[in-house]
TINUMI-507066 format. One record per residue (C-alpha): residue in one letter; residue number from 0; x, z, y. Coordinates in pm, whole numbers, always signed. Layout:
N
+------+-----+--------+--------+--------+
: code : pos :      X :      Z :      Y :
+------+-----+--------+--------+--------+
:    A : NUM :      X :      Z :      Y :
...
+------+-----+--------+--------+--------+
END
This chain:
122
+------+-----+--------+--------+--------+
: code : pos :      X :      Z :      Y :
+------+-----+--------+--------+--------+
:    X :   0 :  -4427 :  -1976 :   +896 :
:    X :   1 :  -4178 :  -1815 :  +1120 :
:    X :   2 :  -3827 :  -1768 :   +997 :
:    X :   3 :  -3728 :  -1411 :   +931 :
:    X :   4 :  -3383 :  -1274 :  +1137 :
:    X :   5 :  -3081 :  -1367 :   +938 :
:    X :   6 :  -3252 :  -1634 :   +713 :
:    X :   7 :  -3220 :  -2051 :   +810 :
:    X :   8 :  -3516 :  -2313 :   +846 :
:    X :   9 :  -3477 :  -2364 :   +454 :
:    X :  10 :  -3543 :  -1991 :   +368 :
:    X :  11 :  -3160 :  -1883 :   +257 :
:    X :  12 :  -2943 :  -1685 :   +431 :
:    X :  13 :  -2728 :  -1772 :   +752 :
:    X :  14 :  -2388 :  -1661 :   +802 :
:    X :  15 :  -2342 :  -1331 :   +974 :
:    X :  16 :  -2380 :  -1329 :  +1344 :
:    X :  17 :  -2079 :  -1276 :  +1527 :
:    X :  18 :  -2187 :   -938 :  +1617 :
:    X :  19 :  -2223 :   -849 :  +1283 :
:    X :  20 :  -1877 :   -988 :  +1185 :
:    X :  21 :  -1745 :   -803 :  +1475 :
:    X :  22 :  -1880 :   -493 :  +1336 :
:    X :  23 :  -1812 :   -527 :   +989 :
:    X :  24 :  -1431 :   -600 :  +1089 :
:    X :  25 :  -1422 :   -260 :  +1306 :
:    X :  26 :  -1557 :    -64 :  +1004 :
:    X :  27 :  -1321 :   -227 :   +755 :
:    X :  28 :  -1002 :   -187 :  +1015 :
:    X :  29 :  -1126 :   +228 :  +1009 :
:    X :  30 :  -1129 :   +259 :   +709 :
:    X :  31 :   -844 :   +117 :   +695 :
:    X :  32 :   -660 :   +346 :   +936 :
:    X :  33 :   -826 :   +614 :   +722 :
:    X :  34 :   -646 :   +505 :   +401 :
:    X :  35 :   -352 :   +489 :   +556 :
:    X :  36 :   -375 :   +870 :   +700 :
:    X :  37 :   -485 :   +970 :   +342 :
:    X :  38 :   -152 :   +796 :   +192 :
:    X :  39 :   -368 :   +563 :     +2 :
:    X :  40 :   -160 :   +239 :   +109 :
:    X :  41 :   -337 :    +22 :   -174 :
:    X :  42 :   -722 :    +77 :    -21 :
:    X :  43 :   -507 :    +23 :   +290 :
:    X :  44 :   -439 :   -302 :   +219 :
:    X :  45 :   -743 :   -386 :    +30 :
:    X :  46 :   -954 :   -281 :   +403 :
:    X :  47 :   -736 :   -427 :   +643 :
:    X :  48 :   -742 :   -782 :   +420 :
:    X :  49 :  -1112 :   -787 :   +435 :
:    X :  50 :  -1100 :   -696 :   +784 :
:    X :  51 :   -883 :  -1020 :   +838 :
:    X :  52 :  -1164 :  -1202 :   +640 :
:    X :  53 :  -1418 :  -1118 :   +825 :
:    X :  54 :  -1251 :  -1175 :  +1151 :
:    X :  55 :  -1225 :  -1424 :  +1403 :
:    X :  56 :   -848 :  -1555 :  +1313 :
:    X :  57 :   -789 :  -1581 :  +1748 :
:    X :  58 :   -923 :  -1224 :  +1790 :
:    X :  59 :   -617 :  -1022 :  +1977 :
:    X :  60 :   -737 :   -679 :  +1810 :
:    X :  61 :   -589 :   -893 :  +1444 :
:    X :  62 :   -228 :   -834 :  +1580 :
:    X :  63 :   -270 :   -443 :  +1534 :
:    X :  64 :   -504 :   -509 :  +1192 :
:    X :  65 :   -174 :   -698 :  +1112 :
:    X :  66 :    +82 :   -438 :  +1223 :
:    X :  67 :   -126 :   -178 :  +1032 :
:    X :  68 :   -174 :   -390 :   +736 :
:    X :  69 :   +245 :   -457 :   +725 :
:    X :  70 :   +293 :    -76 :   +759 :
:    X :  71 :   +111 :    -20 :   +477 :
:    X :  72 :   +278 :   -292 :   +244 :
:    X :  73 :   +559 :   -145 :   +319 :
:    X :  74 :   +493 :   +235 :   +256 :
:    X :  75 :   +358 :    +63 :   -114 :
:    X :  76 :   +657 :    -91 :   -155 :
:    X :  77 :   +559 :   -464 :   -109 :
:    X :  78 :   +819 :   -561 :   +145 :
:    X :  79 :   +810 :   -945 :   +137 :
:    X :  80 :   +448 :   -875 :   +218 :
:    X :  81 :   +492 :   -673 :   +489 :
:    X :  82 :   +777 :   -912 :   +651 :
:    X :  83 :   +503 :  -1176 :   +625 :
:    X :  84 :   +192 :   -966 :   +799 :
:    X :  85 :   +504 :   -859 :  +1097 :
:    X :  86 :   +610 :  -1230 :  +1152 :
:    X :  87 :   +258 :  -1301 :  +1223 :
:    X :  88 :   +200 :  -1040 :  +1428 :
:    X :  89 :   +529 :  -1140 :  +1637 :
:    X :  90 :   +402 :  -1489 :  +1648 :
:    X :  91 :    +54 :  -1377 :  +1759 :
:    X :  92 :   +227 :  -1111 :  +2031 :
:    X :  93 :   +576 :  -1184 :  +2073 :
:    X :  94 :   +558 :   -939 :  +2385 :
:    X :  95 :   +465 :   -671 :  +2172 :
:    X :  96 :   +753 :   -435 :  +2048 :
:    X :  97 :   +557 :   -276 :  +1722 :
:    X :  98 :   +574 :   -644 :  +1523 :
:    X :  99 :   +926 :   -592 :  +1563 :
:    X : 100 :   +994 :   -276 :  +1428 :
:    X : 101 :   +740 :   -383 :  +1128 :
:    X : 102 :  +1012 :   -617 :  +1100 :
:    X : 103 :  +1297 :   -414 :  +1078 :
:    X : 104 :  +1144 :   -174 :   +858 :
:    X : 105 :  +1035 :   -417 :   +571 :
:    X : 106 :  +1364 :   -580 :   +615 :
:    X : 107 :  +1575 :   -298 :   +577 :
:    X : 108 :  +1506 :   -200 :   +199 :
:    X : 109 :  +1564 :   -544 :   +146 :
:    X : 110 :  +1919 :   -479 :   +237 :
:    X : 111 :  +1875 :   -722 :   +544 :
:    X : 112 :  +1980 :   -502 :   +794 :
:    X : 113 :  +2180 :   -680 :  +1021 :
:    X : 114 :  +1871 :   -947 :  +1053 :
:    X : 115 :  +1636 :   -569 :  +1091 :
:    X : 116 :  +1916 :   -477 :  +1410 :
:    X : 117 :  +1816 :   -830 :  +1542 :
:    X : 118 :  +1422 :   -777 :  +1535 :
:    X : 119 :  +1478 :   -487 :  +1709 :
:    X : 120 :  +1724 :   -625 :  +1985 :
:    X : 121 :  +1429 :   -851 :  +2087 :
+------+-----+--------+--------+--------+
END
């Protein structure tokens, strides 16, 4: 008996296909953006984390997922998170200016705003 698409030689399921992972983590980074739009930084969050889970980690489009996922800690009030999401996306594109200013602007209601003048000096 032939195996169906999407099941293994043993009858269960297989892990999505990278195609389908791919398009799973573009619906979950919309909606996303969507929340985020509507003010609704909490399903915010709650998107862009799956969309990170259901990514490839070495995908460049996770920098922005990132960025967007930071802005959104940060309109909820949940700085410390959103310094962590904009150091990775520095480390992931240190040639790209917006991981800075996530920086600076979830370091500066932590009254660290001589190190937020730094991020954005680089």
């Amino acid at each position: 008996m032939r195996a169906m698409a999407g099941e293994g030689r043993g009858g269960g399921p297989q892990a999505p296909t990278r195609g389908l992972r791919a398009m799973r983590a573009d619906y979950l980074k919309r909606r996303g953006d969507e929340a985020v739009r509507a003010g609704n930084n909490r399903d915010a969050i709650e998107a862009y984390t799956a969309c990170l889970e259901a990514s490839d980690e070495n995908d460049a489009g996770m920098a922005a997922v990132l960025s967007n996922r930071s802005l959104a800690c940060c309109r909820a009030g949940r700085h410390a998170d959103a310094l962590a999401d904009a150091e990775r996306v520095i480390r992931a594109r240190p040639d790209w200016s917006k991981g800075y200013w996530r920086k600076a602007a979830a370091l500066k209601p932590m009254k660290e705003r001589l190190e937020a003048v730094r991020a954005l000096a680089r």
